[in-house]
C-alpha positions, 0 to 999 in steps of 0.5 A: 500500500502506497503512502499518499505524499502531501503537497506542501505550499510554499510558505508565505513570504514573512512581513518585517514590521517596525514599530510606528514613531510619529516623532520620525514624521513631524520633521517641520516645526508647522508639522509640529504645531499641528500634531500639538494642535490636533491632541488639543482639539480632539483630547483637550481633556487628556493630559497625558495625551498632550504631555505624550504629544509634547514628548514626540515633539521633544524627541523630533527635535531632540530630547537634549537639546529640548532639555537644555532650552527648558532647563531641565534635565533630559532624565526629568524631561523624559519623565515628565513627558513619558506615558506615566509622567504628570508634569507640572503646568510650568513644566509644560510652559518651559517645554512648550516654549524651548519647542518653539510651539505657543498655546493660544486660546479662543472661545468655546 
C-alpha cells in the first residue's frame, strides 16, 4: 500500500514590521504645531495625551537639546513627558516654549 505524499505550499513570504514613531514624521516645526494642535482639539481633556504629544515633539527635535532650552534635565524631561509622567503646568510652559510651539486660546 502506497503512502499518499502531501503537497506542501510554499510558505508565505514573512512581513518585517517596525514599530510606528510619529516623532520620525513631524520633521517641520508647522508639522509640529499641528500634531500639538490636533491632541488639543480632539483630547483637550487628556493630559497625558498632550504631555505624550509634547514628548514626540521633544524627541523630533531632540530630547537634549529640548532639555537644555527648558532647563531641565533630559532624565526629568523624559519623565515628565513619558506615558506615566504628570508634569507640572510650568513644566509644560518651559517645554512648550524651548519647542518653539505657543498655546493660544479662543472661545468655546
Amino acid at each position: 500500500m502506497a503512502k499518499a505524499v502531501k503537497a506542501t505550499e510554499p510558505a508565505a513570504p514573512r512581513t518585517r514590521t517596525v514599530p510606528y514613531d510619529i516623532a520620525e514624521q513631524l520633521r517641520t516645526p508647522e508639522e509640529m504645531a499641528a500634531y500639538l494642535d490636533a491632541w488639543l482639539d480632539e483630547a483637550p481633556e487628556a493630559a497625558a495625551g498632550i504631555a505624550r504629544a509634547l514628548g514626540d515633539i521633544a524627541r523630533a527635535k531632540g530630547m537634549s537639546q529640548v532639555a537644555r532650552d527648558a532647563g531641565l534635565s533630559r532624565e526629568s524631561l523624559y519623565k515628565a513627558l513619558s506615558e506615566n509622567g504628570n508634569p507640572s503646568f510650568a513644566t509644560v510652559l518651559k517645554v512648550a516654549r524651548a519647542l518653539g510651539v505657543k498655546f493660544h486660546a479662543e472661545a468655546a
